[in-house]
C-alpha positions in Angstrom: 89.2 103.7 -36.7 92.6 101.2 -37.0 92.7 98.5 -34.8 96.5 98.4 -33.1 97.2 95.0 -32.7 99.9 93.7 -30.3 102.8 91.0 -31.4 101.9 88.4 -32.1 99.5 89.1 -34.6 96.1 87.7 -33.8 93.9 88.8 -36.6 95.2 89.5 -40.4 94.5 93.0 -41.6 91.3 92.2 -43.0 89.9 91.3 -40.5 91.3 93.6 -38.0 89.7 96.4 -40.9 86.4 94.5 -40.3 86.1 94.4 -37.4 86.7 98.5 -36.7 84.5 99.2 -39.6 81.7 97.5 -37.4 82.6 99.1 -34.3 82.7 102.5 -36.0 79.2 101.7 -37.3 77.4 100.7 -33.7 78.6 103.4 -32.0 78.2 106.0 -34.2 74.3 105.1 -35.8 71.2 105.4 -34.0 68.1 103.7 -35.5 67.2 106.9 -37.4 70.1 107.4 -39.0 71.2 103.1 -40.0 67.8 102.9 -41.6 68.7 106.3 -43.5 71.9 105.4 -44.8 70.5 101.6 -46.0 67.3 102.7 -47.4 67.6 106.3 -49.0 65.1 105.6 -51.5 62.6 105.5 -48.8 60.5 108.1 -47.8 60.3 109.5 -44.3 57.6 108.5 -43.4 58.3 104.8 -44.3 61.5 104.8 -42.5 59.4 106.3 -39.4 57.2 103.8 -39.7 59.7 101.4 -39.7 61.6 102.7 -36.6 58.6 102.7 -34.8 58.5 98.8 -35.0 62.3 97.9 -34.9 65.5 99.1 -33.0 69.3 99.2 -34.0 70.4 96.0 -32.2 74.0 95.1 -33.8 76.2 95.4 -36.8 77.6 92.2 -37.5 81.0 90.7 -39.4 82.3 87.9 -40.5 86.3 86.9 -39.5 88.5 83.9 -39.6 90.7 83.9 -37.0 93.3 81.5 -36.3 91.3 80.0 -33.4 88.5 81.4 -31.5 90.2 81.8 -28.2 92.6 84.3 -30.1 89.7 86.1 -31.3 88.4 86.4 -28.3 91.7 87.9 -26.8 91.7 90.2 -29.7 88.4 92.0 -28.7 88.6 91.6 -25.2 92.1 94.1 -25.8 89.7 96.7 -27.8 88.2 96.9 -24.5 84.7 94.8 -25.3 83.1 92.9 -23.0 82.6 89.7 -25.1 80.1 87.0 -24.2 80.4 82.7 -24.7 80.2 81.6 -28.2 77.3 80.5 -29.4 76.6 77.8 -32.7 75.6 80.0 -35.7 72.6 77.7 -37.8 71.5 80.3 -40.2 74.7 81.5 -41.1 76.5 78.4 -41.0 74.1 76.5 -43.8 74.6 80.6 -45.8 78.3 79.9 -46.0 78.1 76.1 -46.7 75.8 76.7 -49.7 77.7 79.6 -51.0 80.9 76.7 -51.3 79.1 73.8 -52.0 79.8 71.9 -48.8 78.0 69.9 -45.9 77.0 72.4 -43.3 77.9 69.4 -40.2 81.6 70.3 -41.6 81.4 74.0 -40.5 81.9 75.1 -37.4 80.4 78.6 -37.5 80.2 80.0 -34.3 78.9 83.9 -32.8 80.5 85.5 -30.2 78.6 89.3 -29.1 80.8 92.4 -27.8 78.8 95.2 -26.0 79.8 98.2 -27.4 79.1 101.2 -25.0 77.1 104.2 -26.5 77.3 107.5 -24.9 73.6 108.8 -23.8 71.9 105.6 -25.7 71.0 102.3 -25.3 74.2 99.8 -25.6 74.5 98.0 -28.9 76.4 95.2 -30.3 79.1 94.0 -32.6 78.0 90.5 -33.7 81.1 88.5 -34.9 81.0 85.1 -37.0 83.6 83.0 -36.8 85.2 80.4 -38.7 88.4 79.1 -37.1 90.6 78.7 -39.7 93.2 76.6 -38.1 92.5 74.1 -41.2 93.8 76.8 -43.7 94.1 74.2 -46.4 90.5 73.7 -46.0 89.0 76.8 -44.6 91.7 79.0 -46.3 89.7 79.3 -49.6 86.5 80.4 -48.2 88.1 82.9 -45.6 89.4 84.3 -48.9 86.1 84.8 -50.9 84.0 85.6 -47.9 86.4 88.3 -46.7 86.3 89.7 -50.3 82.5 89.4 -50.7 81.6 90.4 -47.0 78.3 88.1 -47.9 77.6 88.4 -43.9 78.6 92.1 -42.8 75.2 93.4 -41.8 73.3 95.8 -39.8 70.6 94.5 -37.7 67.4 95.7 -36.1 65.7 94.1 -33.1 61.7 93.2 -33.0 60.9 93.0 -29.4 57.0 92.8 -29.9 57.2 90.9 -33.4 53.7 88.7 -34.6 53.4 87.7 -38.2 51.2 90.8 -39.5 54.3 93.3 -37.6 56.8 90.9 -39.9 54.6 91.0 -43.2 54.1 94.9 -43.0 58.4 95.4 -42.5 59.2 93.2 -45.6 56.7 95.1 -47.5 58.5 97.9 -46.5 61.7 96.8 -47.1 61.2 95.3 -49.9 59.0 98.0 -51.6 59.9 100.4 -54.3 63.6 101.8 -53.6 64.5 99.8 -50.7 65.7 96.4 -51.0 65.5 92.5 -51.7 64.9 89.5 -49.8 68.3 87.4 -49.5 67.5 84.1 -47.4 67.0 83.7 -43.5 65.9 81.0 -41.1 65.1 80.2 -37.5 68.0 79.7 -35.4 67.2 77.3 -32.6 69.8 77.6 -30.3 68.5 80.9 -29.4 64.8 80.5 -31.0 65.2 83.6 -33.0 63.9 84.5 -36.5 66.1 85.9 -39.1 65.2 87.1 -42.0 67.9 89.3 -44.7 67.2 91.8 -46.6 70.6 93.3 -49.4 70.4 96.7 -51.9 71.8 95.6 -54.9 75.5 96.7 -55.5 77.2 99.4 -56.3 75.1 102.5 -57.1 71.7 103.4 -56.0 70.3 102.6 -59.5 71.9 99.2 -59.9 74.9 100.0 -61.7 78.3 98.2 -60.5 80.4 101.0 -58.6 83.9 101.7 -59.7 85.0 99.4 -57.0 82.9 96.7 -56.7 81.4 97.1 -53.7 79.0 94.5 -52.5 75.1 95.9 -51.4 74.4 96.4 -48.6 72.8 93.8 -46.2 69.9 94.5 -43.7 69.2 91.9 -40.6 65.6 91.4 -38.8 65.6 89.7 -35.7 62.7 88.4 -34.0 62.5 85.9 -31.0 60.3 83.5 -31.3 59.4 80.8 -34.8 57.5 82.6 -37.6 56.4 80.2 -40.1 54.5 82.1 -42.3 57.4 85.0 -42.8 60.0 82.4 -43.1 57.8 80.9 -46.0 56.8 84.2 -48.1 60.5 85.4 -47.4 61.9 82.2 -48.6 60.1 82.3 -51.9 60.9 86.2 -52.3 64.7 85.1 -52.2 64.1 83.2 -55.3 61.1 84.7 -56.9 62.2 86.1 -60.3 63.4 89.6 -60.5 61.1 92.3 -62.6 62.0 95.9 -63.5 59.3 97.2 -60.7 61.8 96.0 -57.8 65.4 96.8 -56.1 66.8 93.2 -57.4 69.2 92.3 -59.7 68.7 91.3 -63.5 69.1 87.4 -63.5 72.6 86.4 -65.7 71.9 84.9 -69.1 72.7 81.3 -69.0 76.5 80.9 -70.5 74.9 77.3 -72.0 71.8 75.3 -72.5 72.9 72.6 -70.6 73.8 74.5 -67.7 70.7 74.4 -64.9 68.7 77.0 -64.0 67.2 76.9 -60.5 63.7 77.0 -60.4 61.6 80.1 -59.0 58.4 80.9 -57.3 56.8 79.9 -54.4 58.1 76.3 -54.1 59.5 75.7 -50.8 56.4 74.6 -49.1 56.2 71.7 -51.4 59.9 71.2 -51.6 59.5 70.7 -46.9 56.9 68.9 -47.5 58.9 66.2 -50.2 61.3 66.1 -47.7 58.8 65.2 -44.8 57.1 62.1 -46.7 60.6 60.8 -47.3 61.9 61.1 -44.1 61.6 57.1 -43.4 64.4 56.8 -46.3 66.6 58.8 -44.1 65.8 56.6 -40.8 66.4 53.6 -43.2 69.7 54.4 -44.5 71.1 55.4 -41.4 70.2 52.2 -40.6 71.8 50.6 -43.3 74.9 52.4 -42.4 75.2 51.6 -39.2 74.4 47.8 -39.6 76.8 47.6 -42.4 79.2 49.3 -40.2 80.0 52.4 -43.2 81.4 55.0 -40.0 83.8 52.3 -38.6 85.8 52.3 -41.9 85.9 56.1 -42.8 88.2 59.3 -41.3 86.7 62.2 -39.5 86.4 65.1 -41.9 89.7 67.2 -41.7 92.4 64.1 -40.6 94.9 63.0 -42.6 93.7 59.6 -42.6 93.4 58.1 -46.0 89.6 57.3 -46.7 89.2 53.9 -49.2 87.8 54.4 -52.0 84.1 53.1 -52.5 85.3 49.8 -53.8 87.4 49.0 -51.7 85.0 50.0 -48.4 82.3 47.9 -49.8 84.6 44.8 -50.0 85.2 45.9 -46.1 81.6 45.7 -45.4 80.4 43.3 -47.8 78.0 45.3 -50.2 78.2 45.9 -54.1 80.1 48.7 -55.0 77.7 50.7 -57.0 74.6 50.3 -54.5 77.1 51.5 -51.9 78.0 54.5 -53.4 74.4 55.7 -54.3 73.8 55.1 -50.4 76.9 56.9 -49.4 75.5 60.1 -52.0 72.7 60.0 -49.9 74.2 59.8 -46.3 76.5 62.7 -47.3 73.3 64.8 -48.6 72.0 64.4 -45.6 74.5 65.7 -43.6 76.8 62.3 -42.5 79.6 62.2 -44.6 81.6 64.8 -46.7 82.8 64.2 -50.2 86.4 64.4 -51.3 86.5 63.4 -54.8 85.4 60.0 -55.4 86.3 59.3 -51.3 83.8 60.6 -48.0 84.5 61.1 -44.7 82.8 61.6 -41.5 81.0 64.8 -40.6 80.6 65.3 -37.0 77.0 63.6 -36.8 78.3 61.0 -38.8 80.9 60.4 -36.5 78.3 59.2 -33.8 77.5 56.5 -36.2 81.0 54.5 -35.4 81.1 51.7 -32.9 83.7 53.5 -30.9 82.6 56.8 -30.4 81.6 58.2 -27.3 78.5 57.3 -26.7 77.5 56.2 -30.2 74.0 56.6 -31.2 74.7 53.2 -33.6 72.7 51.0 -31.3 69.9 53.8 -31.6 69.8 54.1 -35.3 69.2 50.2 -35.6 66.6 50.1 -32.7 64.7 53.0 -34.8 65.3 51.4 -37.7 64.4 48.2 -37.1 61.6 47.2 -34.3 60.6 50.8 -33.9 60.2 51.5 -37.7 58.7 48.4 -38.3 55.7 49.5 -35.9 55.1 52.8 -37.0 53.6 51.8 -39.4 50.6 50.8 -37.2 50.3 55.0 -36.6 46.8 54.4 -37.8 45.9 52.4 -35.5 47.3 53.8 -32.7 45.7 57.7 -33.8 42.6 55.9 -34.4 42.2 53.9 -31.4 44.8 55.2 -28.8 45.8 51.7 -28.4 49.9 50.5 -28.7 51.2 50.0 -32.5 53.8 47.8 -31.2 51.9 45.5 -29.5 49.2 45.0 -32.5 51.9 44.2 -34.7 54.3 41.8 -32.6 51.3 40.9 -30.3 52.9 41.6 -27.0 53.9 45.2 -25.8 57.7 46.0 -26.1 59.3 45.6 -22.9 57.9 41.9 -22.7 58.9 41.4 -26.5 62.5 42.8 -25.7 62.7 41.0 -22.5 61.9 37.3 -24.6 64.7 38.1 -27.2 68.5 38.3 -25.5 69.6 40.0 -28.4 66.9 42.8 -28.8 67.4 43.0 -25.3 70.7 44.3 -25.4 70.2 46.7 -28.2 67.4 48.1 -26.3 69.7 48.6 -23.6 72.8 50.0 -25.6 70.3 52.2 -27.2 69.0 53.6 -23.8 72.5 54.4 -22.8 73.6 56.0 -26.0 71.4 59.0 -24.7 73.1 59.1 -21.5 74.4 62.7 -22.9 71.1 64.5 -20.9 72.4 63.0 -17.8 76.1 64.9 -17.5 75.3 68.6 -15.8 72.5 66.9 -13.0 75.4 66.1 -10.5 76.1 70.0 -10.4 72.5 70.7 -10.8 71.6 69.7 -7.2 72.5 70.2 -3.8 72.8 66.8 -2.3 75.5 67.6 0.5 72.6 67.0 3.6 71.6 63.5 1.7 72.9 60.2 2.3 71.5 57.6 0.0 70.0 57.8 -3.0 67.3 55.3 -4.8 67.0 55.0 -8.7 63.9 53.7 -9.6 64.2 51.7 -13.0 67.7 53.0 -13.1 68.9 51.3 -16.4 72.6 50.4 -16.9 72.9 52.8 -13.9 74.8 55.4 -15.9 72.6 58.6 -13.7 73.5 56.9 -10.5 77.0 56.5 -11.2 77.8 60.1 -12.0 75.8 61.1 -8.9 77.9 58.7 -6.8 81.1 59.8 -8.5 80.6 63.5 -8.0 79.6 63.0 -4.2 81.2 60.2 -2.7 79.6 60.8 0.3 76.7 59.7 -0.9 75.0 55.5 -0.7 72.9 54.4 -3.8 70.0 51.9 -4.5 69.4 50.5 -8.0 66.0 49.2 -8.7 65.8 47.2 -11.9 65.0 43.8 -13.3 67.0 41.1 -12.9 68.4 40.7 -16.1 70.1 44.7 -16.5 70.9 44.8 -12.9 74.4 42.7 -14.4 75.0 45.9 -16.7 74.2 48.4 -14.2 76.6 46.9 -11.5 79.3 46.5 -14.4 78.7 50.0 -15.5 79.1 51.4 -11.6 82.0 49.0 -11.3 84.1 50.6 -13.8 82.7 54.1 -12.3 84.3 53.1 -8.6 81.5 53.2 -6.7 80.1 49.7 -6.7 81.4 49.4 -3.2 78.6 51.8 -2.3 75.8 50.6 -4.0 72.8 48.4 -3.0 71.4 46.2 -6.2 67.7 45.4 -5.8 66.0 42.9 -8.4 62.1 44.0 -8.0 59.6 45.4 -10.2 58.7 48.9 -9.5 55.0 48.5 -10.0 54.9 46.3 -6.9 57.0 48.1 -4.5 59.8 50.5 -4.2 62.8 50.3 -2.0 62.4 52.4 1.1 64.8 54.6 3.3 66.2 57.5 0.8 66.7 60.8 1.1 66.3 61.6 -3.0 64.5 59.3 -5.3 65.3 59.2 -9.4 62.7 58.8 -11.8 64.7 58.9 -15.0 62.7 58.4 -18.7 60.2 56.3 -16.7 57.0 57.9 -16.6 56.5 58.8 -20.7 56.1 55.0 -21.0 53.3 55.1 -19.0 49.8 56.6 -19.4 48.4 58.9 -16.4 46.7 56.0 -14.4 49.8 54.2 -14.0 51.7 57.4 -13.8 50.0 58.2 -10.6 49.9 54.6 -8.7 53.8 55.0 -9.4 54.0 58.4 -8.1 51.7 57.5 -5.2 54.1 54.1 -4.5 57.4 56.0 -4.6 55.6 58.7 -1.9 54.7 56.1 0.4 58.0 55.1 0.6 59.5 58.5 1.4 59.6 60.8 4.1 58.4 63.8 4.2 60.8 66.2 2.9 62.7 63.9 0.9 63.4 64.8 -2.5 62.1 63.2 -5.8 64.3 64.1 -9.2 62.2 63.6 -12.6 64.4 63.6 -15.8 62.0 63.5 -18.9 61.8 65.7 -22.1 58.9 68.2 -21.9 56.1 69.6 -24.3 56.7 73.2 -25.1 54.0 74.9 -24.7 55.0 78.3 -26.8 55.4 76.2 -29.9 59.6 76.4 -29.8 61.7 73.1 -31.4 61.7 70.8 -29.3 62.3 66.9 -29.9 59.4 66.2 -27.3 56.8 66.5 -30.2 57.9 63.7 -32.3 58.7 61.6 -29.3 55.3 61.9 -28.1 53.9 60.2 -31.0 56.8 57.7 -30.6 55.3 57.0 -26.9 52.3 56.5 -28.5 52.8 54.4 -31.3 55.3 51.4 -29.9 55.0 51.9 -25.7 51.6 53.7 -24.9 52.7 56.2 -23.2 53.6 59.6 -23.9 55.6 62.9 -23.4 53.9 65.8 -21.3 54.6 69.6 -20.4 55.4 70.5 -17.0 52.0 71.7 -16.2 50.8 68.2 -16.6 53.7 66.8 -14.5 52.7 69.3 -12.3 49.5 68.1 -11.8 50.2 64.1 -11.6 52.8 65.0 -8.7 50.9 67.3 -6.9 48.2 64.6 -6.8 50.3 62.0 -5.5 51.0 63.7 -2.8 54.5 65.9 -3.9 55.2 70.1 -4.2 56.8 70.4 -7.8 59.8 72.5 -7.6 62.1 74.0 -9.9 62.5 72.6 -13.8 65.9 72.7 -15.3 67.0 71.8 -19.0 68.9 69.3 -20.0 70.7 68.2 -23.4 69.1 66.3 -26.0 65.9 68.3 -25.3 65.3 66.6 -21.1 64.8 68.3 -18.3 65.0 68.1 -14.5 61.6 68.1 -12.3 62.2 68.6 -9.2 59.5 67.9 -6.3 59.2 66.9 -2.7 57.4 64.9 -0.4 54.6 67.0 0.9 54.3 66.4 4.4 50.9 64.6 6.0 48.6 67.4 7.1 49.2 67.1 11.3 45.7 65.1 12.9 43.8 67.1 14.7 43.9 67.2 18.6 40.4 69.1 18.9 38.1 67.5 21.5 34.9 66.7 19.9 31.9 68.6 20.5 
């Protein structure tokens, strides 16, 4: 099959080649025959056994288009309906470790094409994509990776997967004339397992074909998080090859002094180094961001000129050496980029400058400052259930903050540097039949004001202390809608403003423990009507065990506010108690979500004469 491609050309030949090789694959393999062609040393009765667990899902490839709006053209002309990008992780850190580079710098992205199959299920053609509009950066590896075809795979679905389905397919993959384990991971944008599988190149007895054709690669997906087949396929991929397997020979070293990575089953203690050091990582983003490191650097792939390391620590007033030993260590973990003896900014690392849109700067010196001094009263607080915080600086933290202007103000910069998980709940609700809105403990106001702004119909009510009600009327002042807003200085234990048709609880109730929950839930229902509308925005526990950042936040509740973060169920529960009927539960960024509940109405007294 040639892909025809109309002036002007979107895709070079190679991958145009690429891409039809894939497409000729999914639609003309079944299950049967894919597992045939990549494992002939198998027996039938393996392969059956195999079959019966897996199905042909996709063929995947690997292109570098100019952008990924062209690519996008480009397949929707073959004809293929093609779905919304998605962010690659796995293959993404593949390709970064393949070129030696920060994976934050590479945006690897998927995009899926159904491809029609006459009398069968449809498949797939799963495209990765690496713009390549930066050809001086990206050009290199567009050139190796097309020539390697490291990602070009065929994949097979696991609908029903558990770990003992998962153990029993490696060892039949990996068996005796079938292949090797080659990496994987867990891709959490879409909470699937991966895990890789290659025949060695060129012949089926190991010997380098006449034209140098890579193995062949073999994809299982799974949905869900397998720990335990991550872990035993991780330490297969390095595990040390022996005659009695389908892997290759090891290389001799070319020198003595040129290191050899270790094998075996290390990773577990390799995760769990990088766990116990993880308050290093909080404290030198700290560092950076008090020093200010991400104000004087470019963004990765600008022409700015970055300083060299002297030079930026004269600009921020550290020793050179020191500096560059904490700039090493920023850029290993993800927040700079190397050039040379220069760095720039990855894109996390970006989020580190004073200036960027909604920097998490004043975050990263909240959590590394107050917040990291308290954890380490965990102990105490695991032990005894009582507030870390509060045993170390003898007061809990919203009276601590409130006594210190200055922490006062990081706390609040820090609260609104989150503000992301607030952007799609304008469009998430139906507030055309309301009229005025109350936001309970609403901040800086940043919720209210894009609920205002989006229906200016619409009158709001900020509850808050008196000393952030300044910010929040500031903050709504700059968002035109001021002019429509009431500013109440009260303290939402005591009383809540009456009169609205939808209430906001927003981050409030995870500093709070159930008791205190429910007299708030109980307060903000007495002052509603029936009917009207109460919007919760907190992150939830998962209850399937998925990623979420609720987990460590919990502990974080625990540890410096006493309270903590709960699954819907249990929000389920405190609302229905205090007199709400929970509704639907959105997702939000940042790992938040929307509850949404209503005012049950007062059961209707009886009229029935008495006996």
């Amino acid at each position: 099959m040639t892909i025809r491609q109309n002036a002007p050309v979107r895709l070079c030949q190679e991958d145009a080649d690429a891409l039809a090789d894939a497409l000729e694959r999914a639609r003309g393999h079944d299950t049967g025959t894919a597992l045939r062609l990549l494992l002939p040393g198998l027996g039938e009765a393996e392969r059956s056994a195999a079959a019966a667990h897996c199905a042909l899902a996709h063929v995947a490839v690997m292109v570098f288009p100019p952008s990924i709006g062209l690519l996008r053209t480009a397949l929707t002309d073959l004809g293929l309906t093609v779905g919304p990008p998605t962010p690659s992780t796995v293959v993404r850190e593949r390709v970064a470790r393949r070129h030696g580079l920060d994976p934050a710098g590479l945006d690897v992205v998927i995009l899926r094409a159904a491809v029609p199959v006459a009398g069968g299920n449809p498949r797939e053609v799963e495209v990765f994509a690496l713009a390549t509009d930066d050809g001086a950066r990206h050009g290199p590896i567009a050139a190796r990776e097309r020539a390697e075809r490291n990602e070009s795979h065929v994949a097979f679905g696991v609908p029903d997967a558990d770990e003992v389905v998962l153990a029993g397919l490696r060892a039949l993959l990996t068996g005796p004339g079938a292949m090797r384990a080659d990496g994987g991971g867990h891709n959490a944008h879409e909470d699937t397992t991966v895990l890789y599988f290659r025949t060695p190149p060129g012949e089926p007895d190991g010997t380098a074909s006449p034209s140098g054709e890579q193995g062949q690669r073999l994809e299982l997906g799974a949905p869900g998080r397998f720990e335990s087949a991550l872990t035993a396929h991780t330490a297969a991929t390095h595990a040390p090859w022996t005659p009695d397997t389908p892997d290759h020979s090891p290389a001799e070293p070319t020198a003595l002094t040129e290191p050899t990575a270790l094998t075996g089953p290390t990773e577990p203690a390799r995760r769990l180094l990088e766990l116990m050091t993880g308050a290093w990582a909080t404290q030198a983003v700290a560092v950076a961001a008090e020093l200010g490191v991400a104000d004087h650097l470019p963004a990765t792939g600008t022409p700015d000129e970055a300083p060299a390391v002297p030079e930026l620590a004269e600009r921020v007033g550290a020793r050179p050496d020191p500096l560059a030993r904490l700039l090493r260590y920023l850029a290993a973990l993800g927040l700079l980029e190397r050039r040379g003896d220069t760095y720039a900014l990855s894109a996390t690392g970006r989020l580190l400058r004073e200036d960027a849109p909604r920097s998490l700067r004043p975050l990263a010196l909240l959590y590394g400052g107050p917040f990291y001094r308290s954890f380490a009263e965990l102990a105490h607080s695991v032990r005894t259930g009582g507030d870390g915080f509060a045993r170390l600086h003898g007061r809990g933290h919203f009276d601590h903050f409130a006594a210190d202007p200055r922490l006062a103000d990081l706390f609040e910069r820090a609260m609104a540097a989150s503000a992301e998980m607030f952007d799609p709940i304008p469009g998430l609700v139906d507030l055309s039949t309301a009229s005025v809105v109350v936001d309970v403990a609403g901040g800086n106001g940043a919720l209210l004001a894009g609920i205002l702004t989006r229906h200016p119909h619409l009158r709001g009510v900020l509850l808050e202390r008196s000393g952030t009600l300044e910010a929040a009327r500031e903050r709504l002042a700059r968002a035109g809608c001021a002019d429509r807003c009431t500013f109440v200085a009260g303290d939402f234990t005591t009383s809540v403003p009456t009169g609205g048709d939808v209430y906001l609880l927003s981050r409030v109730l995870h500093d709070w423990d159930d008791e205190t929950c429910a007299a708030l839930l109980r307060r903000c229902a007495a002052a509603m009507a029936p009917g009207a509308r109460l919007l919760l925005v907190e992150r939830l526990l998962p209850e399937d065990g998925r990623p979420s950042l609720a987990p460590a936040w919990d502990v974080h509740m625990l540890c410096n506010v006493g309270g903590r973060e709960r699954t819907a169920a249990h929000y389920g529960r405190l609302l229905t108690a205090a007199g709400f009927t929970p509704g639907a539960v959105s997702p939000l960024p940042l790992d938040a979500h929307l509850i949404r509940a209503r005012r049950t109405p007062s059961p209707e007294p009886s009229h029935a004469p008495h006996p």
